[in-house]
C-alpha positions in Angstrom: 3.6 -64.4 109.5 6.3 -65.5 107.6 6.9 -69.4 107.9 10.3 -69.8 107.5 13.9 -68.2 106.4 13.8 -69.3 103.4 10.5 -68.6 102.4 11.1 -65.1 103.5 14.2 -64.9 101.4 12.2 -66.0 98.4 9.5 -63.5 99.1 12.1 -60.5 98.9 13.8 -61.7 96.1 10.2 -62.1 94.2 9.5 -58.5 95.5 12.2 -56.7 94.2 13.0 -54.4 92.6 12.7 -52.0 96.0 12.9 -48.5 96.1 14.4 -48.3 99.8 16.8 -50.2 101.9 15.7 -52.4 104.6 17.8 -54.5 107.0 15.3 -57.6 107.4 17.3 -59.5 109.8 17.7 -63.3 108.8 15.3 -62.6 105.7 18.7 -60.8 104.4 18.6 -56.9 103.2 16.7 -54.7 100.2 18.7 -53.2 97.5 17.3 -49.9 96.4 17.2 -49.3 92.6 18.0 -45.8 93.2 21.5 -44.4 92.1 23.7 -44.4 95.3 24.1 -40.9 95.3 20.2 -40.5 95.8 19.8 -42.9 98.9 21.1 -40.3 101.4 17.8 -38.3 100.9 15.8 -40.9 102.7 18.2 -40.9 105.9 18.1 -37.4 105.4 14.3 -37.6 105.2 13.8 -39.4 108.7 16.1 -37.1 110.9 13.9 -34.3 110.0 10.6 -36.2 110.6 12.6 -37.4 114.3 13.3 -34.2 115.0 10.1 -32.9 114.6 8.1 -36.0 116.0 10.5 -36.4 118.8 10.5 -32.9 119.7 6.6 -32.1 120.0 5.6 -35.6 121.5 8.2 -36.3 123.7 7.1 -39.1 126.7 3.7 -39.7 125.1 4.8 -41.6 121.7 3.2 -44.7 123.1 0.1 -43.3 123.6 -0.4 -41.8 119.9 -2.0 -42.9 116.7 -0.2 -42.1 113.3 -1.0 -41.9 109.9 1.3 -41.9 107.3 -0.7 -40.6 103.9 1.6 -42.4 100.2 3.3 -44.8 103.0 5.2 -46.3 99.7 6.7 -49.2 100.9 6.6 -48.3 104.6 9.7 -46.9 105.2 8.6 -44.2 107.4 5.7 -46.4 108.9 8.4 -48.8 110.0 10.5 -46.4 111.5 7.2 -44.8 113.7 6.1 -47.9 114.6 9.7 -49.0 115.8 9.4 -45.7 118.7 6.9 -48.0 119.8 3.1 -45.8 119.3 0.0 -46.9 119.8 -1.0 -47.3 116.0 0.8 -46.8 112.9 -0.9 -46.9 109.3 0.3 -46.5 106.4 -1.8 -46.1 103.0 -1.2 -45.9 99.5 -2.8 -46.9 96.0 -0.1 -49.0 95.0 -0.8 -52.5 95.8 2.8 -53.4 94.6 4.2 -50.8 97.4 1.2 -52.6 100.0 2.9 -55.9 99.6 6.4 -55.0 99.8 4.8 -53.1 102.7 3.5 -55.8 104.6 6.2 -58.1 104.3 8.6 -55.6 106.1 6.3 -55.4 108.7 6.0 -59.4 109.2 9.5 -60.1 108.8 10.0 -56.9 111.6 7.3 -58.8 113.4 5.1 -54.9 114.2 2.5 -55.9 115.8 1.1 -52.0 115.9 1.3 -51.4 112.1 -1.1 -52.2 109.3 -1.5 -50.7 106.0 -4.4 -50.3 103.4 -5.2 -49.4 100.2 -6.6 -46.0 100.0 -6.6 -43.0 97.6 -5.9 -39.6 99.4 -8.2 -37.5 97.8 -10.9 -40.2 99.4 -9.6 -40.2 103.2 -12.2 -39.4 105.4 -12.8 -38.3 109.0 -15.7 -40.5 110.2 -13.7 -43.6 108.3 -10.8 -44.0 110.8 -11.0 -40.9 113.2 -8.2 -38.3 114.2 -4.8 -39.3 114.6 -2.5 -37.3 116.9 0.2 -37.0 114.1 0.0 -37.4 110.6 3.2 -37.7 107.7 2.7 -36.3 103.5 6.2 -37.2 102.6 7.4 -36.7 99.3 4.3 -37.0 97.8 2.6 -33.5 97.5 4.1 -33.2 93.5 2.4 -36.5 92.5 -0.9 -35.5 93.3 -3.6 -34.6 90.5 -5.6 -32.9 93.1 -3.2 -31.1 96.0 -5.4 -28.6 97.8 -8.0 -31.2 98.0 -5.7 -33.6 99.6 -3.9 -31.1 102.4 -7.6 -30.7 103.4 -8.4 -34.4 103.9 -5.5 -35.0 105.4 -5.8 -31.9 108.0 -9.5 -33.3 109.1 -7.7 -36.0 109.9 -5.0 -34.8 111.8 -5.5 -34.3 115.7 -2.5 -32.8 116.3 0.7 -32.4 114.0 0.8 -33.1 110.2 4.4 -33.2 108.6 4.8 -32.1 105.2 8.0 -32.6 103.3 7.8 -31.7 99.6 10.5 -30.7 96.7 10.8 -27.0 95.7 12.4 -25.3 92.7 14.2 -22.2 93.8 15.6 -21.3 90.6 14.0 -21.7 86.9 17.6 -22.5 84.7 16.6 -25.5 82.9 17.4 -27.9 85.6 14.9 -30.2 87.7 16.7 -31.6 91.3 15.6 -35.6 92.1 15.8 -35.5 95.5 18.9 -34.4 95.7 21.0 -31.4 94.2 24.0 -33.2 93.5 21.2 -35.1 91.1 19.7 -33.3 88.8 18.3 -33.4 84.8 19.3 -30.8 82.5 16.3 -29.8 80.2 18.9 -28.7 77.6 17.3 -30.2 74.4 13.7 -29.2 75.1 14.8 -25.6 75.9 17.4 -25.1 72.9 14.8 -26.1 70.5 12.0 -23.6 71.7 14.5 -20.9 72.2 15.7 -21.9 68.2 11.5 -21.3 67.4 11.1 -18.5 69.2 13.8 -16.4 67.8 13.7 -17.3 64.1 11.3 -14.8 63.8 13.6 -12.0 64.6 15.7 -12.1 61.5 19.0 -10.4 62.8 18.9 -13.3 65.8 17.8 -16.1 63.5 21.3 -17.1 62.9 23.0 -16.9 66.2 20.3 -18.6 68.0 20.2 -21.3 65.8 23.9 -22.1 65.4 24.4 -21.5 69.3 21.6 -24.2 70.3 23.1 -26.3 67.6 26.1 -26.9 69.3 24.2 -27.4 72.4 22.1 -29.9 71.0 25.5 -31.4 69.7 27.1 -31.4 73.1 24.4 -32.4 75.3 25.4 -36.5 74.8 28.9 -35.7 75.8 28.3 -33.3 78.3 24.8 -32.6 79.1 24.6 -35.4 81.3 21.9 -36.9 78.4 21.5 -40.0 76.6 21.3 -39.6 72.6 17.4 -41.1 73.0 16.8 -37.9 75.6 18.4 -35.3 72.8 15.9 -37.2 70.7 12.8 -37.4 73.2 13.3 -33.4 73.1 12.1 -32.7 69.6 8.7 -34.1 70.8 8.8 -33.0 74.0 9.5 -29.0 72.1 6.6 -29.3 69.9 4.4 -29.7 72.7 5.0 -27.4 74.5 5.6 -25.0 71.4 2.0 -26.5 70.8 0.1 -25.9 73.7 2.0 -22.2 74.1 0.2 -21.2 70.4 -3.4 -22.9 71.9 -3.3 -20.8 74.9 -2.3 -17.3 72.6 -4.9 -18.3 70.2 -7.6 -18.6 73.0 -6.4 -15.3 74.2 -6.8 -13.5 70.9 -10.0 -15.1 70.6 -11.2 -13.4 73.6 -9.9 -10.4 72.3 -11.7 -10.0 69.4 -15.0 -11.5 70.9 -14.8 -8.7 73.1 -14.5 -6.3 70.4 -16.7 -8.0 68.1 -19.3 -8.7 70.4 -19.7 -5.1 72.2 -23.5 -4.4 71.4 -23.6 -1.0 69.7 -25.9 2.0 70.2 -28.4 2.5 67.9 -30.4 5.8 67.6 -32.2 7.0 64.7 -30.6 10.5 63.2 -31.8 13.6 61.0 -33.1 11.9 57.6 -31.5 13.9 54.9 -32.8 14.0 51.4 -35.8 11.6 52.3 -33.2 8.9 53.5 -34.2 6.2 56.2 -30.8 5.8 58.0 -29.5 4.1 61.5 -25.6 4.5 62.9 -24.2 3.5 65.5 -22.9 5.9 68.8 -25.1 8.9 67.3 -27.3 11.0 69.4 -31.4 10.7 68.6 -31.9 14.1 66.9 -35.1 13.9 65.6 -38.5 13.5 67.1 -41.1 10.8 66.0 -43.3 13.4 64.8 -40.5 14.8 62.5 -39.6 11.2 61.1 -43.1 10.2 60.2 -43.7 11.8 57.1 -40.4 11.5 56.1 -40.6 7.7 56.2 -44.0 7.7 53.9 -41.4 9.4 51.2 -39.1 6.2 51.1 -39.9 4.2 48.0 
């Protein structure tokens, strides 16, 4: 419970900064951190997850149980718990996220909600039972362990599990943020290694290195780029240029352990001239009777 405007007021100030928008009444609104263009994702978010939830469940929301796997700061929670179910919970590892959390969910006065602090790869059957639906929301790309995850999290699911995740559909350099009209140009990291690569080939050694020159040049004025990012790319090139020439080395390492370490045939041939003499991928030709006395003449 929250005691009284004010104190709630103070609490979201203390908060901030938040990462989504809430309308908290009297206890005034969040302001997300996010750039404006960005905040339409989450709305966007929601209508799918409605959709979807409102769709399968129909009449019976009341009577279901939901988990909502990287709740954040509740956002989604809040929204499941206000179509009135049974039980909505939320985890996350965040405690940050867990106490901007809870105070939406006093100042919203949900009685139904709760949230904990739990890791995904740790969520258990036997520790909470089934729930009829559960949500992964934008959180399959942070996760050290994926596969691992999905697994948990489909023990636990009784009926429908909704999975929304970001996709690249095109490998040009860019990375989308939630939102194609957002997006980060890797055009630094990839000029540079493009620069390496080809300065081997002596009659594109020039061209490649004057053309990602001028990239380099105009990636602060129109790249989209800070000078610090141009900068941050010289690093970032060298390890991935790095880690490339590990995994080649490894490779030609395996190579040649495979050549070097293929056990040879030995067979003991025709001793000529009183010779002792083993090679390799030769045919026995001679009997031990016949090599005997031929051994007794080696001095």
């Amino acid at each position: 419970m929250i005691p009284t405007v004010q104190d709630g007021q103070e609490r979201l100030a203390s908060l901030g900064p938040w990462f989504y928008e809430f309308d908290l009444g009297a206890y005034g609104r969040t302001v997300s951190s996010l750039p404006p263009e960005v905040l339409p994702i989450h709305q966007t978010r929601l209508q799918m997850v409605d959709q979807v939830v409102d769709g399968y469940f129909g009449a019976r929301l009341r009577e279901i149980r939901c988990l909502d796997v990287g709740c954040h700061e509740g956002y989604y929670s809040v929204a499941m718990a206000r179509k009135g179910m049974r039980e909505v919970r939320g985890v996350d590892v965040r405690e940050s996220s867990l106490a901007k959390a809870a105070f939406v969910r006093d100042a919203l006065g949900l009685s139904s909600l709760a949230f904990e602090r739990r890791n995904c790869e740790d969520l258990r059957l036997e520790d909470s039972g089934p729930f009829e639906l559960t949500l992964f929301l934008g959180i399959l790309y942070h996760l050290e362990n994926p596969m691992l995850c999905l697994r948990n999290v489909s023990r636990l699911t009784g009926e429908v599990c909704v999975i929304e995740t970001q996709v690249v559909d095109e490998v040009e350099g860019y990375a989308e943020w939630g939102a194609r009209e957002w997006t980060r140009p890797y055009h630094g990291v990839l000029a540079l290694i493009v620069t390496f690569y080809a300065w081997s080939v002596r009659w594109l050694r020039w061209p490649a290195l004057l053309t990602n020159a001028v990239v380099l040049i105009c990636t602060p004025i129109q790249g989209g780029h800070h000078l610090v990012d141009v900068l941050a790319s010289f690093p970032v090139a060298a390890l991935s240029i790095f880690i490339a020439s590990l995994g080649e080395k490894a490779k030609d390492a395996a190579i040649l352990s495979g050549v070097v370490n293929k056990p040879p045939r030995l067979s003991i041939g025709p001793v000529p001239q009183g010779l002792f003499r083993i090679e390799a991928e030769q045919e026995a030709g001679a009997e031990p009777a016949a090599i005997k006395p031929k051994l007794s003449g080696v001095s």
